[in-house]
Backbone as CSV, one residue per row, in Angstrom:
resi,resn,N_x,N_y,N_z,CA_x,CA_y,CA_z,C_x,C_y,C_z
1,UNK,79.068,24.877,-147.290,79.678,26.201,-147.286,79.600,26.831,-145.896
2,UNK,78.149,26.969,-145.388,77.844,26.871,-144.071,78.819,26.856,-142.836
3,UNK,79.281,25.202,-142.862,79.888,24.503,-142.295,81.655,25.149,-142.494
4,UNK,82.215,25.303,-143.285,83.602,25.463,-143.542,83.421,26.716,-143.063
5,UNK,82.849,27.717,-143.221,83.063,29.393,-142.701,82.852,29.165,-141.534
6,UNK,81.994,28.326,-140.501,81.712,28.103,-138.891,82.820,27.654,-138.656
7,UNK,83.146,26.415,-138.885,84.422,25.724,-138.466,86.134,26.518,-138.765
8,UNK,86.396,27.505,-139.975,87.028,28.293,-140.249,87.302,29.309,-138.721
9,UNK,86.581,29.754,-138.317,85.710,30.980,-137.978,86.690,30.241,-136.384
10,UNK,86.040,29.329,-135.825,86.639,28.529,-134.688,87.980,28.157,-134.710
11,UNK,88.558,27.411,-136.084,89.715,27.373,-135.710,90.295,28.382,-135.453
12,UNK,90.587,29.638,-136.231,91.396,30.725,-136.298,91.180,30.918,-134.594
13,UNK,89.839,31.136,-134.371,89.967,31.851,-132.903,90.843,30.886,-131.801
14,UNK,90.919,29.638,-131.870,91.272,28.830,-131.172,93.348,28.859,-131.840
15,UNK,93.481,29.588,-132.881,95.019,29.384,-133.229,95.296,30.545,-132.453
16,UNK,94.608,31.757,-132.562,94.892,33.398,-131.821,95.061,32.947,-131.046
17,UNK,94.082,32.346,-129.617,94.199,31.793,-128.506,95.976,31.136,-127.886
18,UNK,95.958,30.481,-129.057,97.241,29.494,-128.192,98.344,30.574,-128.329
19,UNK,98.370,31.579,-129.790,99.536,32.362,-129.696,99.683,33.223,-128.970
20,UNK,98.786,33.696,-128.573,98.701,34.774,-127.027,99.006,34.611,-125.765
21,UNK,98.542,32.646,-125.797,98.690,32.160,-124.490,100.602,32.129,-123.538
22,UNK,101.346,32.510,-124.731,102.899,32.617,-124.132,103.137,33.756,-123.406
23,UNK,101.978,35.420,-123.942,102.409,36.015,-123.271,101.474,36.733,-121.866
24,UNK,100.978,35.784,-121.338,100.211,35.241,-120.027,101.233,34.273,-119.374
25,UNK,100.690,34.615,-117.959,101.368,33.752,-116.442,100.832,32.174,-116.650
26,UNK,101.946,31.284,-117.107,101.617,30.268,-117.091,100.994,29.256,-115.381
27,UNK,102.394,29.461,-114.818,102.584,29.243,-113.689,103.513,29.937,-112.477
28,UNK,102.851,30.149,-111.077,103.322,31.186,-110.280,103.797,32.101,-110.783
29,UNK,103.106,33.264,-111.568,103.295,34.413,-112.350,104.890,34.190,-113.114
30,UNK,105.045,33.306,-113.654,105.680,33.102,-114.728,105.148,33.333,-116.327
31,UNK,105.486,33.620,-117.231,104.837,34.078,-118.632,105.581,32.544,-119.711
32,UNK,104.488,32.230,-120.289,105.233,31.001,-120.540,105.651,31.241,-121.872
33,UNK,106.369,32.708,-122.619,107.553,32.951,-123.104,108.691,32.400,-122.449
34,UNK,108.342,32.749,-121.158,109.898,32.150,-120.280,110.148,30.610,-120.176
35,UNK,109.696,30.247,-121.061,109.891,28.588,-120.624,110.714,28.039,-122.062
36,UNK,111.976,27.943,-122.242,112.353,27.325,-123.368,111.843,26.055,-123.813
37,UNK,111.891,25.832,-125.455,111.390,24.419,-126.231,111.955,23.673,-125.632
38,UNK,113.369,23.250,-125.106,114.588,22.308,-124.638,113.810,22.035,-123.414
39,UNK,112.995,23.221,-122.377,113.150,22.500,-121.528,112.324,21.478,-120.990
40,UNK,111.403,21.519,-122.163,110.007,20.285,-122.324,110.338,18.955,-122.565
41,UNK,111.370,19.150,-123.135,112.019,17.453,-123.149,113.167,17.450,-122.260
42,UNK,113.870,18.350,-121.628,114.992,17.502,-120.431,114.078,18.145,-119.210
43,UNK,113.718,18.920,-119.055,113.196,19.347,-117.487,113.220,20.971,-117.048
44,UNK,112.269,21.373,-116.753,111.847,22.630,-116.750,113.075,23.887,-115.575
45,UNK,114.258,24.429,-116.166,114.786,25.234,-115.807,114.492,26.337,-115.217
46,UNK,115.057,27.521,-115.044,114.824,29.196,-114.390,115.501,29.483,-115.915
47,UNK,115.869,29.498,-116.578,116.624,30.064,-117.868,115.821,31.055,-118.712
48,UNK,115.775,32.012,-118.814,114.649,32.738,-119.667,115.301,33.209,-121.281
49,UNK,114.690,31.962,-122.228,115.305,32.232,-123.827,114.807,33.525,-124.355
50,UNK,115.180,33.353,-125.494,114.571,34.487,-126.062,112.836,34.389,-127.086
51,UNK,112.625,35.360,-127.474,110.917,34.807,-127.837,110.950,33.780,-128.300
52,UNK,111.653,33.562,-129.850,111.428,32.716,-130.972,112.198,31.130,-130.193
53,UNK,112.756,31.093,-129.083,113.528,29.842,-128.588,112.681,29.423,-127.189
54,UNK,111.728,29.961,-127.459,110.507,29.629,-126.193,109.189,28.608,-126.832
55,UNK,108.845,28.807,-125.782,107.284,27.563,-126.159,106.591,28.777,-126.951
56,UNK,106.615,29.579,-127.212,105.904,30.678,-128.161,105.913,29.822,-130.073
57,UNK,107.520,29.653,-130.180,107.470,28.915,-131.764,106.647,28.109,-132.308
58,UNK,106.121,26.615,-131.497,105.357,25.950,-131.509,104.216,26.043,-131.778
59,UNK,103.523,27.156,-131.309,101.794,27.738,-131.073,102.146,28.280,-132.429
60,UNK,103.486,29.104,-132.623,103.350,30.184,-134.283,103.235,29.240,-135.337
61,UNK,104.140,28.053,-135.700,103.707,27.068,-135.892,102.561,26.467,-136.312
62,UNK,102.295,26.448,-135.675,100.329,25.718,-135.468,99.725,26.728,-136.018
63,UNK,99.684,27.937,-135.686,98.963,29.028,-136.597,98.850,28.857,-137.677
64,UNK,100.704,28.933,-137.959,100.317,28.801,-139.776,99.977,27.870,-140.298
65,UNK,99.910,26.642,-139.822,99.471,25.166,-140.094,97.554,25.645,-140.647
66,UNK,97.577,26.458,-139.330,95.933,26.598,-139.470,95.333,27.371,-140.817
67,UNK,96.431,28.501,-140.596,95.982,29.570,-141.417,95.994,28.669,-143.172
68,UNK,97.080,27.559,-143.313,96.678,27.566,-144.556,95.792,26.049,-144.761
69,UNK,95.339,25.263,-143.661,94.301,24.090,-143.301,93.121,25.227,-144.030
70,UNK,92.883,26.696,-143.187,91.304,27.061,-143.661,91.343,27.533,-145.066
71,UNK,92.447,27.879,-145.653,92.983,28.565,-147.088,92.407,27.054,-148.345
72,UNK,93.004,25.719,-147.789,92.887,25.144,-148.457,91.402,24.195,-148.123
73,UNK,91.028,24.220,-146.673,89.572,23.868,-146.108,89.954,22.398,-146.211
74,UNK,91.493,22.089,-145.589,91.601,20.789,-144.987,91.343,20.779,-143.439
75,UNK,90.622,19.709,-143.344,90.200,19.407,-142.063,91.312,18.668,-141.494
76,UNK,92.682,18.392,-141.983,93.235,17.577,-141.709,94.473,18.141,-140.970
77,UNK,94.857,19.724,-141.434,95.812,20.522,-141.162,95.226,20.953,-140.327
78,UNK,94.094,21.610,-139.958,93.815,21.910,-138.794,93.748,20.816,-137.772
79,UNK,93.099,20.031,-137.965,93.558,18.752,-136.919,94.719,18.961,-136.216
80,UNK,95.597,18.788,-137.254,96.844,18.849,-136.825,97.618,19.598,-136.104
81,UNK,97.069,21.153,-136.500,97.757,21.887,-135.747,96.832,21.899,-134.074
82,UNK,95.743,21.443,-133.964,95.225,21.370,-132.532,96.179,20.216,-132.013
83,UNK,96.504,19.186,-132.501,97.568,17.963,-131.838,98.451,19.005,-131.288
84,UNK,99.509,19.499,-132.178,100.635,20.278,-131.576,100.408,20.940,-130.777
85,UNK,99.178,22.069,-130.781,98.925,22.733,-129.484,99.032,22.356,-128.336
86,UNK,98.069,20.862,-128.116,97.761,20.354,-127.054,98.712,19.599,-126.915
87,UNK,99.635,18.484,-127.893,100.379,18.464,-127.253,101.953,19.049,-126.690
88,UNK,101.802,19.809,-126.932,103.229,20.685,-126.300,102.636,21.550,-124.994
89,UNK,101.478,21.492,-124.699,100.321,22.057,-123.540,100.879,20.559,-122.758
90,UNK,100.342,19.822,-122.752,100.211,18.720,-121.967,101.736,18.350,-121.663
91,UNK,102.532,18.572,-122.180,104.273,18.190,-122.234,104.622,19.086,-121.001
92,UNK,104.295,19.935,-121.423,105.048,21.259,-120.437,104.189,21.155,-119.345
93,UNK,103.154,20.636,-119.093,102.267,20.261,-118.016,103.384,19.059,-117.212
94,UNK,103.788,18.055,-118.013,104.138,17.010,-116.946,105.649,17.249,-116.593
95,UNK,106.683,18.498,-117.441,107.791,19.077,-116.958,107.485,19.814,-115.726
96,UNK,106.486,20.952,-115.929,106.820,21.652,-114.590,106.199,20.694,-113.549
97,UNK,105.229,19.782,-113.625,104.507,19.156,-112.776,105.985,17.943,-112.067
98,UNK,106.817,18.066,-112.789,107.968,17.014,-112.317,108.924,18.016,-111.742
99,UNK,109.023,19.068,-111.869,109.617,20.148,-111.066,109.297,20.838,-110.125
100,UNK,108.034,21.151,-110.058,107.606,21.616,-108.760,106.907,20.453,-107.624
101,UNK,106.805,19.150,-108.328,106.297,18.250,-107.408,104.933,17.534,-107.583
102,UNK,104.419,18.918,-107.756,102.511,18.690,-108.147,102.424,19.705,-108.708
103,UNK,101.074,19.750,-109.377,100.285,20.681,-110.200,98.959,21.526,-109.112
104,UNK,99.062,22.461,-109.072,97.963,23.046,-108.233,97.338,23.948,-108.861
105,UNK,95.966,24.553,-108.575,95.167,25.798,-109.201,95.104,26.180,-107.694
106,UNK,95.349,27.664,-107.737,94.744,28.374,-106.653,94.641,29.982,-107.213
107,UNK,93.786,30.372,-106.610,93.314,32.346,-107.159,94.437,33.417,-106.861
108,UNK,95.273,32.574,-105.853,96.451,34.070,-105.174,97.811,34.331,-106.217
109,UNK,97.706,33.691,-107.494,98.251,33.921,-108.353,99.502,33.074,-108.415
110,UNK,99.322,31.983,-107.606,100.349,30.407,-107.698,99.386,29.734,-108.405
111,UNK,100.628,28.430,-108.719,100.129,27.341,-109.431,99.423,27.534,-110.891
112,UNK,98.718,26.747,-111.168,98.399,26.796,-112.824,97.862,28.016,-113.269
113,UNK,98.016,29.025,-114.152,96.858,30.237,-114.115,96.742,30.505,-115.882
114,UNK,96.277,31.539,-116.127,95.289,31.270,-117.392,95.861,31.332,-118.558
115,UNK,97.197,31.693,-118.599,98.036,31.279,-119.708,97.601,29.707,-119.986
116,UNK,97.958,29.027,-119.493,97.750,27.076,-119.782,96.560,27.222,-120.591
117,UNK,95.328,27.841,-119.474,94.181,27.738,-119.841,94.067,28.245,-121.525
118,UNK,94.394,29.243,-121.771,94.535,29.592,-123.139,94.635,28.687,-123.896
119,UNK,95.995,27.940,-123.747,96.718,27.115,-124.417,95.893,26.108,-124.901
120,UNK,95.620,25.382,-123.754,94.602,24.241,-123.630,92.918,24.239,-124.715
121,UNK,92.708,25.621,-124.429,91.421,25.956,-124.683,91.989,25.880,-126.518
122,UNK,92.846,26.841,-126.686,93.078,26.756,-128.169,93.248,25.776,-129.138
123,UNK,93.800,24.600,-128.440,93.863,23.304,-128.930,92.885,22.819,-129.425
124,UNK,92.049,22.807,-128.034,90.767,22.530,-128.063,89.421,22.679,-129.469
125,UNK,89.455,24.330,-129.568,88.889,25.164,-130.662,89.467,24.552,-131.784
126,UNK,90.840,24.180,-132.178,91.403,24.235,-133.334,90.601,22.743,-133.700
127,UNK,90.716,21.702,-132.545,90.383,20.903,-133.122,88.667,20.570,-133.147
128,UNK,87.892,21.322,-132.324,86.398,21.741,-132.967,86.217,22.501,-134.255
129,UNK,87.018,23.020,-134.606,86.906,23.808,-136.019,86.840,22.489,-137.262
130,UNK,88.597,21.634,-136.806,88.366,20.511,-138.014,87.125,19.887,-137.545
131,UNK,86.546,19.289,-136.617,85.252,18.236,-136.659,84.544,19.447,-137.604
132,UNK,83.760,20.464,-137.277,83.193,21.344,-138.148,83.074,21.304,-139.759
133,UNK,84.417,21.605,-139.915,84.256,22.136,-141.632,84.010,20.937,-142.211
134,UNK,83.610,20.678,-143.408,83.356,19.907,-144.311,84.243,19.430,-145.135
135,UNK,85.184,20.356,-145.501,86.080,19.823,-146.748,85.931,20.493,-147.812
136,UNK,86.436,20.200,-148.439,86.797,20.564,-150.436,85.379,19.440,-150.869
137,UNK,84.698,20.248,-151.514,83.376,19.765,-152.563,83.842,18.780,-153.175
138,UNK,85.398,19.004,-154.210,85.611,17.899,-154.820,85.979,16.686,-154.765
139,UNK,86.813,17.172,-153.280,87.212,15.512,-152.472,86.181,14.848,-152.604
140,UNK,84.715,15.419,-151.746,83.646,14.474,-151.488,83.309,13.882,-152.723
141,UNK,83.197,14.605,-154.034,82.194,14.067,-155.076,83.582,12.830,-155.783
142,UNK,85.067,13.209,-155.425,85.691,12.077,-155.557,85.842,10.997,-155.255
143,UNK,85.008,10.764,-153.858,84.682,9.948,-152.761,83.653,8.872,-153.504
144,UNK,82.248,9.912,-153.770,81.146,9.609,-154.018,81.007,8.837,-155.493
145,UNK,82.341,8.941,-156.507,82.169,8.730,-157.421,81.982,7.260,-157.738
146,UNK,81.440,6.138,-158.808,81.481,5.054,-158.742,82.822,4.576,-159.444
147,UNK,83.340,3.417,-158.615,84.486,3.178,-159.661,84.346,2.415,-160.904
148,UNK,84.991,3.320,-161.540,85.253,2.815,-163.349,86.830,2.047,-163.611
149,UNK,86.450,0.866,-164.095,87.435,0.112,-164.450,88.350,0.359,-165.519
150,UNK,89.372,0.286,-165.448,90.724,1.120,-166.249,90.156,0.079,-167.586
151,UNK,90.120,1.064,-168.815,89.842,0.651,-170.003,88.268,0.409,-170.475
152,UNK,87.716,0.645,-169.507,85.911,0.454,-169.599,85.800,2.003,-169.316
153,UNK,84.706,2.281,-170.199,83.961,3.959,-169.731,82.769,3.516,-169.211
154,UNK,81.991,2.334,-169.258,81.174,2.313,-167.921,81.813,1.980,-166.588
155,UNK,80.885,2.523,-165.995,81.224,2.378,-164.013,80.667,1.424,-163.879
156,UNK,81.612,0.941,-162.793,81.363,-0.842,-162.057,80.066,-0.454,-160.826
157,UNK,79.347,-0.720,-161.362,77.634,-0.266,-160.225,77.106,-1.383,-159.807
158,UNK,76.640,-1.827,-158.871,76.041,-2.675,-158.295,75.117,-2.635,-157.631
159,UNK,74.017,-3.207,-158.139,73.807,-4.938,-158.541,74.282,-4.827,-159.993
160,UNK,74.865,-5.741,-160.370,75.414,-5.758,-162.114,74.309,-5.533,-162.954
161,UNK,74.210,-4.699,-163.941,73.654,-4.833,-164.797,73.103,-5.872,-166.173
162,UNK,72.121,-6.311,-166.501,72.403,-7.280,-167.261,73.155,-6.907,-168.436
163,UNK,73.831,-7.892,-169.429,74.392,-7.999,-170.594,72.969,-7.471,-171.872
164,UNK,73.355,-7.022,-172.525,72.427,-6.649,-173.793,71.920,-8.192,-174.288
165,UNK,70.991,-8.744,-175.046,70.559,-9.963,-175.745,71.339,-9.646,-177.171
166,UNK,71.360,-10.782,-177.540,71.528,-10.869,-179.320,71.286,-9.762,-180.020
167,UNK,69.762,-9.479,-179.791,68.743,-8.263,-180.564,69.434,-6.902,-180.567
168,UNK,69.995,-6.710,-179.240,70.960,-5.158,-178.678,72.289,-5.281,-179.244
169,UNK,72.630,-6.281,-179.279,74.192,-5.869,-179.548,74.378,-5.915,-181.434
170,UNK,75.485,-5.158,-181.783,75.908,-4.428,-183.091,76.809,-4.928,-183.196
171,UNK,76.965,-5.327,-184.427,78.367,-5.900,-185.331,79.153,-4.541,-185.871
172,UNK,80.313,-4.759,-185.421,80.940,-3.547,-186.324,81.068,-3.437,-187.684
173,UNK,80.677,-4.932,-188.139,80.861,-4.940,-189.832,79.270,-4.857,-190.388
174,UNK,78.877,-4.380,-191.347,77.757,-4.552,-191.780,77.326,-5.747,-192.495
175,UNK,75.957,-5.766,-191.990,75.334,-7.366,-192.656,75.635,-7.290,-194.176
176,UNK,75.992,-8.285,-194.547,75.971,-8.611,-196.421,74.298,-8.627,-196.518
177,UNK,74.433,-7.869,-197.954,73.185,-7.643,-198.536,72.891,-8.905,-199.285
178,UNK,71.519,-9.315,-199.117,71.149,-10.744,-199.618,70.553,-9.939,-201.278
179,UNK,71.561,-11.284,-201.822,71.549,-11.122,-203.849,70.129,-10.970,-204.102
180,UNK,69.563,-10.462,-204.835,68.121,-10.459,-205.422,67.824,-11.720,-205.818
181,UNK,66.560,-12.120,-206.072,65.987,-13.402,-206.474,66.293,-13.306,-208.360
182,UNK,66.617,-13.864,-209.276,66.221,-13.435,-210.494,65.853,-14.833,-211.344
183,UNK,65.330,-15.484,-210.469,64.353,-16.768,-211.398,65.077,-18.038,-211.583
184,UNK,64.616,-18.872,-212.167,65.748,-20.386,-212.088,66.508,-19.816,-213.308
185,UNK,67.678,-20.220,-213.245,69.043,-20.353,-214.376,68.292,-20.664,-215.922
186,UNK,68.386,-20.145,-216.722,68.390,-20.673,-217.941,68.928,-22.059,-218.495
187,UNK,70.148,-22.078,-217.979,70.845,-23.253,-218.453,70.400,-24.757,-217.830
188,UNK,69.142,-24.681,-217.079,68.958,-25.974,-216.323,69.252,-26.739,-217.759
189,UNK,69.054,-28.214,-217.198,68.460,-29.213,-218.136,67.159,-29.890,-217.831
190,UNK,66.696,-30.281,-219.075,65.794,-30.815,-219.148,65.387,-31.491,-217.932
191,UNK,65.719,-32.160,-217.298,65.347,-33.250,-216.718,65.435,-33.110,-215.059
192,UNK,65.508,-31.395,-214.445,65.564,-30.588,-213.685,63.882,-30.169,-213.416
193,UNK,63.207,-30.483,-212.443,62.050,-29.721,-212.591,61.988,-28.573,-211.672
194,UNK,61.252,-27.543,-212.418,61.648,-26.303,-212.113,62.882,-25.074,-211.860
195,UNK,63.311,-25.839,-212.930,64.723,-25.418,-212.843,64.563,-24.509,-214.119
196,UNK,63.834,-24.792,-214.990,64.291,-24.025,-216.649,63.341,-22.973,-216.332
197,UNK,63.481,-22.159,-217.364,62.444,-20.684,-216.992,61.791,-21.125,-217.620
198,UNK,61.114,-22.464,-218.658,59.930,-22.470,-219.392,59.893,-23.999,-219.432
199,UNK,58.758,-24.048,-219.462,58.832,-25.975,-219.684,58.730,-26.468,-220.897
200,UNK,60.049,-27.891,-220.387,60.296,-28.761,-221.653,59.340,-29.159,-221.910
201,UNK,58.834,-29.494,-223.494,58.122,-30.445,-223.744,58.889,-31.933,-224.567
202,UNK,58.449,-32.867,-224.471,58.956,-33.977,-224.656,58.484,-34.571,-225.878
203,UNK,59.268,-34.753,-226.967,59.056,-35.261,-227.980,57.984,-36.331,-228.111
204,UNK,57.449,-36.649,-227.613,56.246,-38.051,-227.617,54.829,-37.371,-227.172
205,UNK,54.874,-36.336,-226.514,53.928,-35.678,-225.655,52.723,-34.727,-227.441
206,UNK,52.054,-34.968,-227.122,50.926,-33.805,-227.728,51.411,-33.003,-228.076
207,UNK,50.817,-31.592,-229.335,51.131,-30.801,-229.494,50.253,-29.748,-228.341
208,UNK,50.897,-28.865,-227.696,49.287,-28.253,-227.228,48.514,-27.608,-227.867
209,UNK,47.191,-27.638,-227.371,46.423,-26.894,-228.656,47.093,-25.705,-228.593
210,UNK,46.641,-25.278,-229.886,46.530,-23.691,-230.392,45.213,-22.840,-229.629
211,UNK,45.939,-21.736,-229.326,44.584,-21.025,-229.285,44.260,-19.841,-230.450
């Protein structure tokens, strides 16, 4: 939480930054409103557009990229909008640098001055803000989750778990109930031992005593 309000906190300042930076002296007290989008890809003119057709769109752009990267606490939109910053900073760096010859810094108010610097710097911030934040909680714990195999509700975890033994695992049908015992058959025959519920005696055999 920490982390996303710090990194939040940086990008924004680093999106303000770049949108301000158009209306600052880019180069030899030029305001780099005055520099049209067109002329970053054919070559840096005297033509002065109007706001929204200047290097100003780009940075507004990136703002809102930012503004809704911290809304949604993607680290990925803000990323992004520091790319565009910097690079449409660095573009317009190697136009005028191909128009005036070279690139110079000096204090008497020629050559590079703190508009760029803005620019540059904002990029910069936007993209210290994404290293910063953390992200959406749920991405991570989506990350973190173990994968479960389509049609299994256990998760595939490793080292494998063993299989249950014989003893653990359940029949879905229930065991048949074993018949009661109810003594040998009546109907044995004679000549079955232990088969009749009472013993034959054999015509030749003794009477037993009486008691």
């Amino acid at each position: 939480m920490i982390r996303n309000v710090l990194g939040s906190i940086v990008a924004l300042a680093g999106a303000a930054a770049a949108v301000l930076s158009p209306f600052r002296d880019w180069y030899d007290g030029r305001l780099g409103r005055y520099y049209r989008i067109g002329d970053l890809f054919t070559g840096v003119t005297a033509a002065h557009p109007g706001l929204f057709g200047s290097i100003l769109l780009p940075f507004l752009f990136a703002a809102a990229v930012t503004v809704v990267g911290v809304v949604l606490r993607s680290r990925l939109l803000v990323a992004l909008a520091g790319v565009v910053v910097l690079g449409f900073t660095v573009l317009w760096m190697v136009r005028q640098g191909q128009a005036a010859g070279e690139l110079t810094v000096t204090g008497g108010g020629s050559g590079l001055q703190q508009g760029v610097a803005g620019a540059a710097g904002g990029g910069v911030l936007l993209l210290l803000g994404a290293a910063l934040m953390s992200g959406r909680a749920g991405a991570r714990a989506d990350r973190n989750r173990p994968y479960t195999a389509p049609g299994s509700a256990d998760p595939d975890t490793w080292p494998p778990t063993r299989e249950p033994g014989p003893s653990m695992q359940t029949s879905p049908w229930p065991e048949p109930e074993a018949e009661p015992y109810v003594g040998p058959s009546p109907k044995a025959g004679p000549d079955g031992p232990d088969t009749a519920p009472y013993p034959v005696r054999h015509p030749d055999d003794p009477e037993p005593p009486q008691r």
